[in-house]
C-alpha positions in Angstrom: -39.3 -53.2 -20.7 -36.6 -51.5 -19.1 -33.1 -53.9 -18.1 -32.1 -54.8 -14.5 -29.7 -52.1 -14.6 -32.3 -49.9 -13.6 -32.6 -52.1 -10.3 -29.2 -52.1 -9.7 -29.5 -48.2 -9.6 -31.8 -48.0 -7.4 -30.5 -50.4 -5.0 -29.6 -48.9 -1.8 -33.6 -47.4 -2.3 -34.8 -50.5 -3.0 -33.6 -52.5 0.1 -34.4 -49.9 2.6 -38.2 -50.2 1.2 -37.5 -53.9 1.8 -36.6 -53.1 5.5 -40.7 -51.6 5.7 -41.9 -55.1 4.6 -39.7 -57.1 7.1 -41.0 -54.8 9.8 -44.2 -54.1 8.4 -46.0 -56.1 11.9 -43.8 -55.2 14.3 -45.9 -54.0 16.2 -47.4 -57.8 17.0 -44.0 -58.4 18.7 -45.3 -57.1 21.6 -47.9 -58.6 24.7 -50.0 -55.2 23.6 -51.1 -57.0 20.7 -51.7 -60.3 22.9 -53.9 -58.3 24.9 -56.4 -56.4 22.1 -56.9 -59.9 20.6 -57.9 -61.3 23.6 -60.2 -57.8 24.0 -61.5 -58.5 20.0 -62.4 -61.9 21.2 -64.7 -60.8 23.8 -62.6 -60.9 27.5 -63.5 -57.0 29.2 -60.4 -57.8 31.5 -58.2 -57.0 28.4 -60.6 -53.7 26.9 -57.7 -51.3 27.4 -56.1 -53.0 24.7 -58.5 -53.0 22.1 -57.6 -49.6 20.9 -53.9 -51.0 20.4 -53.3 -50.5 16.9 -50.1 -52.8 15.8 -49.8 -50.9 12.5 -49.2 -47.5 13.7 -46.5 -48.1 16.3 -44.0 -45.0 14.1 -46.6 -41.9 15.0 -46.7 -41.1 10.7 -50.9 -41.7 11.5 -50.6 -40.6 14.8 -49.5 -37.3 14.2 -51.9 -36.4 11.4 -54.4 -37.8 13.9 -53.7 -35.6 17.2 -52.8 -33.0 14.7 -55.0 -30.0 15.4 -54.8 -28.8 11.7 -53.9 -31.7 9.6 -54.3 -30.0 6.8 -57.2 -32.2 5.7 -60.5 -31.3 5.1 -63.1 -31.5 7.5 -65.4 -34.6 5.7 -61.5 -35.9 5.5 -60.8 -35.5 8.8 -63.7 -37.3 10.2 -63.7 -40.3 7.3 -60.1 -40.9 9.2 -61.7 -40.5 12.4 -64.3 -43.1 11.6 -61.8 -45.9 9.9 -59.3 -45.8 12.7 -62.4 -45.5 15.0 -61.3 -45.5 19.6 -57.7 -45.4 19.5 -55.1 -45.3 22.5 -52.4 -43.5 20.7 -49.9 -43.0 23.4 -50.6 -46.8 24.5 -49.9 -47.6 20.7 -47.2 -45.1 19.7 -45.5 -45.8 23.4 -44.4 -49.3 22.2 -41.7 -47.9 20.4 -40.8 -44.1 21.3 -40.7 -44.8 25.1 -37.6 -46.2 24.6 -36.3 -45.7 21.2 -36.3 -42.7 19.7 -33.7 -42.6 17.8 -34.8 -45.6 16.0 -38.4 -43.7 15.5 -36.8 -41.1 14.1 -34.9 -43.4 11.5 -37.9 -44.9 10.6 -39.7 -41.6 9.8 -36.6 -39.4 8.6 -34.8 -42.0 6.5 -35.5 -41.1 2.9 -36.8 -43.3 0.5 -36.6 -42.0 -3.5 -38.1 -44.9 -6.1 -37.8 -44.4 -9.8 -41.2 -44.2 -11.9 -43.9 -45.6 -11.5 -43.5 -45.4 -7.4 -42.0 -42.1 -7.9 -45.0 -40.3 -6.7 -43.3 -38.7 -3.7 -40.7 -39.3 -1.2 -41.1 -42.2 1.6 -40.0 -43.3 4.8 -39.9 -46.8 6.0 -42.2 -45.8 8.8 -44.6 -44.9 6.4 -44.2 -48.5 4.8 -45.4 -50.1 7.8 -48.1 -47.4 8.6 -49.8 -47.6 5.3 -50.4 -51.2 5.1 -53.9 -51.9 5.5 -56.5 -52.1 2.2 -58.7 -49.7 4.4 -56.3 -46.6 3.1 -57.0 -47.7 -0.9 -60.2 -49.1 -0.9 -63.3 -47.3 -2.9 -63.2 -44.6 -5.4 -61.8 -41.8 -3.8 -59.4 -43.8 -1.2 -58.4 -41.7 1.7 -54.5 -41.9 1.3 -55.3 -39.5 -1.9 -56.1 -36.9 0.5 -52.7 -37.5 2.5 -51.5 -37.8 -0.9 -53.0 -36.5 -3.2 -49.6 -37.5 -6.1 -50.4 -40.8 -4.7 -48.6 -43.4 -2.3 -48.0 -46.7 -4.6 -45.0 -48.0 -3.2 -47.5 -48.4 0.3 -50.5 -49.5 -2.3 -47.6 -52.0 -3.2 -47.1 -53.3 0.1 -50.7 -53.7 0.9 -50.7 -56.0 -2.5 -48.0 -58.2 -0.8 -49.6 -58.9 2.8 -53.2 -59.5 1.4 -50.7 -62.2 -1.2 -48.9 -63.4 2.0 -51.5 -63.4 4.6 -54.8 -62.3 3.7 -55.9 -65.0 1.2 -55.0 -67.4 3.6 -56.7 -66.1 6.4 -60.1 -65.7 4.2 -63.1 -67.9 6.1 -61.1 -67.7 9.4 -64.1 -66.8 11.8 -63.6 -65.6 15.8 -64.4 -69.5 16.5 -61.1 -70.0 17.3 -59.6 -67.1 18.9 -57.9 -67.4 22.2 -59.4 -65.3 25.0 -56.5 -65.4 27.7 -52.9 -66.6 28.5 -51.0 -69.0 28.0 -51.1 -68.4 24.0 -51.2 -71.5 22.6 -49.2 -71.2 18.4 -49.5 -74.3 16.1 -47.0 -76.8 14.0 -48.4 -76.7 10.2 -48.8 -80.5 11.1 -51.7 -79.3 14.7 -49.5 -80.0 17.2 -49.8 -77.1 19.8 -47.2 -75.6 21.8 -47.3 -72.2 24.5 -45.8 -69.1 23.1 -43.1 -68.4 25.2 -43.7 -64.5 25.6 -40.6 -64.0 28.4 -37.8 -63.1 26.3 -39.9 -60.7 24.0 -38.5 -57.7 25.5 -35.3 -59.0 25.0 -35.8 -60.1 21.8 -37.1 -56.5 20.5 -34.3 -54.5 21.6 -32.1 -57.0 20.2 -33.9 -56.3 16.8 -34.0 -52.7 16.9 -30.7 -52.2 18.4 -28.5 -54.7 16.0 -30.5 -55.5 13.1 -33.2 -53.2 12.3 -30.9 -51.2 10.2 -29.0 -53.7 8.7 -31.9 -55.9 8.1 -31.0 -56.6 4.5 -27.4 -57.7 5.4 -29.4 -59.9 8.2 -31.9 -61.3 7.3 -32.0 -65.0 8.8 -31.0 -62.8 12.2 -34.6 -62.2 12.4 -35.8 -65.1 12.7 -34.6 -66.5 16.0 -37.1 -64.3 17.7 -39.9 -63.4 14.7 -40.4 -67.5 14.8 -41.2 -67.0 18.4 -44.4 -64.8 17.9 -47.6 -65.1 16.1 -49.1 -63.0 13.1 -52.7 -64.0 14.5 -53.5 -66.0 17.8 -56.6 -67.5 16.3 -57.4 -71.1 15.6 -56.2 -72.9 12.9 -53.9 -69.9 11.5 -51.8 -69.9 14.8 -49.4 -71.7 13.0 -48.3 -69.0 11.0 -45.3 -67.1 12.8 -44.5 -63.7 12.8 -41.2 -64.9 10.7 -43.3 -66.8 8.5 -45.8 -63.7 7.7 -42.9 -61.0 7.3 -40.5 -63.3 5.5 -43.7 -63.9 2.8 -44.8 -60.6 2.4 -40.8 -58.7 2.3 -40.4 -61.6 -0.5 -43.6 -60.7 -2.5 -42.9 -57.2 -2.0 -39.6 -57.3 -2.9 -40.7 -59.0 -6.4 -43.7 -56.5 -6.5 -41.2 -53.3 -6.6 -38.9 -54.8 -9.3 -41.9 -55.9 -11.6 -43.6 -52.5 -11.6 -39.5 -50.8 -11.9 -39.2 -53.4 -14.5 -42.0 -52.7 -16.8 -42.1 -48.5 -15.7 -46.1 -49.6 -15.3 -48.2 -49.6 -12.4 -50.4 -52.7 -11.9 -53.6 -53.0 -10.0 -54.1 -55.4 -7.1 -56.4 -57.6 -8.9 -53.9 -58.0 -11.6 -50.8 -58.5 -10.0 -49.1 -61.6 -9.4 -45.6 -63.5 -8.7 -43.7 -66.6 -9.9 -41.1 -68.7 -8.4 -37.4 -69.3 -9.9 -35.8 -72.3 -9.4 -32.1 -72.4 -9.5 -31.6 -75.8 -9.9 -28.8 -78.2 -9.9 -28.1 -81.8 -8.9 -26.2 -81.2 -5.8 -26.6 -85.4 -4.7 -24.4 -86.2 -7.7 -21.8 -83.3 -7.5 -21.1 -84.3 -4.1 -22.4 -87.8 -3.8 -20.3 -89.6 -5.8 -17.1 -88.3 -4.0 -15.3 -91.8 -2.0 -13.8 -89.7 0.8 -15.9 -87.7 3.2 -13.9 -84.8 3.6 -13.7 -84.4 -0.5 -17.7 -84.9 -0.2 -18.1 -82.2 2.7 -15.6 -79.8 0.3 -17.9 -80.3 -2.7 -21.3 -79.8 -0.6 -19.6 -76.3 0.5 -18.5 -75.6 -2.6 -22.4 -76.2 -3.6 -23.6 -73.6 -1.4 -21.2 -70.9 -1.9 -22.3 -71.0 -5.4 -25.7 -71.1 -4.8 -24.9 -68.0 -2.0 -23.3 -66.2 -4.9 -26.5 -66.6 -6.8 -29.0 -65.1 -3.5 -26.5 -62.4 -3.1 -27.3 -61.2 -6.7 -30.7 -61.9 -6.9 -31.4 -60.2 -3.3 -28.7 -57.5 -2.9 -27.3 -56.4 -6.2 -30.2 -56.2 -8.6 -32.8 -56.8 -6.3 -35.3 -58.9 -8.0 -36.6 -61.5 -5.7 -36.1 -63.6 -2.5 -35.1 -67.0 -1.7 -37.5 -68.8 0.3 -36.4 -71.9 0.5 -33.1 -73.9 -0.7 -31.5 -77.7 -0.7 -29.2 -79.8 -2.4 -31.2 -79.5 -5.6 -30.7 -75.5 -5.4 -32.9 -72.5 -4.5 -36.2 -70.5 -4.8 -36.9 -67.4 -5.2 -40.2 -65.5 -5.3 -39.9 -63.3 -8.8 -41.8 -60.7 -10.2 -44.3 -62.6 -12.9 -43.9 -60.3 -15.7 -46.4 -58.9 -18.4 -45.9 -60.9 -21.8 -44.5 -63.8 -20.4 -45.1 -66.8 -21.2 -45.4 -70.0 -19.5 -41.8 -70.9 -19.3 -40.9 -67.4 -18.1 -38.7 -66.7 -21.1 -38.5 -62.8 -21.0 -37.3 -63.3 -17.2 -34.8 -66.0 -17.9 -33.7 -63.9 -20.9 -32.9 -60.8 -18.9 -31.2 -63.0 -15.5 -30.2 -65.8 -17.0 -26.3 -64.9 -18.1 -25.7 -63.0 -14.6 -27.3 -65.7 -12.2 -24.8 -68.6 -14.4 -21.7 -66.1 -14.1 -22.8 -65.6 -10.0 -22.7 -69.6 -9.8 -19.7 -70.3 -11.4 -17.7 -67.7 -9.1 -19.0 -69.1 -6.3 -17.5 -72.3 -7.7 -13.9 -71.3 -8.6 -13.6 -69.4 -5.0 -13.8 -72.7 -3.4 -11.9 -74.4 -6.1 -14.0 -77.3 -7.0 -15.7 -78.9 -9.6 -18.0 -78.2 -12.9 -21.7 -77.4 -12.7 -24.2 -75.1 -14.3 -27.5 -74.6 -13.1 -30.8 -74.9 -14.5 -33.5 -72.0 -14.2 -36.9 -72.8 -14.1 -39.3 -70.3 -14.1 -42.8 -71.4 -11.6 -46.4 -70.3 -13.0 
């Protein structure tokens, strides 16, 4: 079991692989992708855009596609062919390079080095994004071995994480529901139904690409504004998953997926690999409830959560082992990597975050300059 030193190494690495999850479905930010679900569901007026291909909007696939010697071998070559089956590559690759090539060519040129056991070769975010669909791993001799034949397991990694944050859930979910034309119609968690406002999606995407893409790490709630405004699938009853809540999931499981494997230097298999939740927990109702005057009560609640901000600082950016998904006056959760030997109480991940997450809090305390608390952790199953 190596120590989260190792992590804090490989940082700058680690969050621009984290950049690939948060964009990993980009490409259904975009009326395109509208359009080829309507075509899936059966309306011909919309069959030019069921050849759109959300996950290959960077060109990696693309290029070894068109490529007129690939390098692959002929049965290679044409088991490709046959996955990816009709595809409008300039319609699909055109979402992005028409107008942003110098953001395509930071997604394919920026360099990605991981330390064993996702040290196989060299990545690029693009190729995070590109490689994300089980169809690239599945069977005995997967086709991705003969792109890479040292292996791809940091893209095998983020497969693992959709399938955790979208795939399971979607499992049953027939073409009984899909919509077949505009207005899209998304979903509260609660049925309520709503029309996707699809106006401001242009907008919204150079907005990304042009101010947070890169910086996505520093930015993360900047996302969500506009990802909350789109849809991971337009079919009925999953419509009420938004593109926020899809990419926010699987960049969390992912996240915990690259420190577990870092962790334990040992490459887990799909079927094996899972994720716990951390609980950093306090009792923020009496540390600022029982204060008489309500600006000494609004003092204490920020003091509160610039200690608990301390804490998701050095959880998510300076030894990257998880995210926070949700937080309140009784503290946050993270999504952690569950890790081999364990128990039930999570004591080998307490043991090695414990000391740093208590020290994070209690600066986050004595910057605002008030009060006494220590959190709990409490490790999920």
């Amino acid at each position: 079991m190596s120590n989260l030193v190792e992590l804090a190494t490989h940082r700058d690495d680690l969050l621009l692989a984290e950049i690939g999850a948060w964009l990993h479905n980009f490409g259904k930010y975009s009326e395109a992708f509208l359009y080829s679900q309507f075509a899936d569901a059966g309306n011909t007026a919309y069959s030019g855009y069921a050849s759109y291909k959300y996950q290959h909007i960077v060109g990696v696939v693309a290029d070894i596609y068109t490529a007129p010697s690939s390098g692959l071998s002929q049965a290679a070559e044409q088991r490709l062919r046959d996955m990816l089956g009709t595809w409008d590559v300039d319609k699909t690759v055109g979402f992005l390079l028409d107008h942003h090539h110098d953001f395509v060519r930071w997604l394919r040129e920026t360099a990605i080095r991981l330390p064993s056991p996702l040290g196989d070769r060299e990545y690029a975010v693009g190729e995070i994004i590109e490689f994300q669909d089980y169809k690239w791993y599945r069977g005995t001799s997967p086709l991705i071995h003969e792109l890479y034949p040292a292996g791809s397991r940091a893209t095998e990694l983020l497969e693992y994480s959709h399938n955790a944050g979208s795939g399971v859930e979607k499992e049953g979910v027939g073409s009984g529901g899909a919509q077949q034309n505009l207005p899209v119609y998304a979903s509260t968690a609660f049925g309520y139904e709503y029309e996707l406002q699809t106006s401001n999606w242009q907008a919204g995407r150079e907005k990304i690409i042009s101010e947070i893409a890169p910086k996505i790490v520093e930015r993360r709630e900047a996302l969500r504004p506009f990802l909350q405004h789109a849809l991971g699938d337009t079919r009925r009853p999953v419509n009420e998953v938004t593109l926020w809540d899809l990419s926010s999931s699987v960049a969390a499981f992912y996240k915990a997926g690259l420190a577990r494997v870092i962790l334990e230097n040992q490459w887990t298999q799909r079927q094996d690999f899972r994720w716990r939740t951390l609980w950093v927990a306090v009792d923020g109702l009496r540390f600022y409830g029982n204060m008489y005057r309500l600006p000494d009560m609004l003092a204490r609640q920020q003091t509160l959560t610039s200690a608990l901000e301390e804490v998701r600082r050095l959880v998510e950016d300076r030894i990257p082992l998880g995210l926070e998904v949700y937080r309140d006056e009784n503290g946050s959760i993270f999504i952690v990597p569950d890790l081999q030997r364990d128990d039930a109480k999570g004591t080998l991940l307490k043991r090695l975050i414990e000391q740093d997450i208590q020290q994070a809090f209690a600066v986050g305390l004595t910057e605002q300059a008030g009060g006494k608390m220590a959190p709990q952790l409490i490790v999920g199953k």
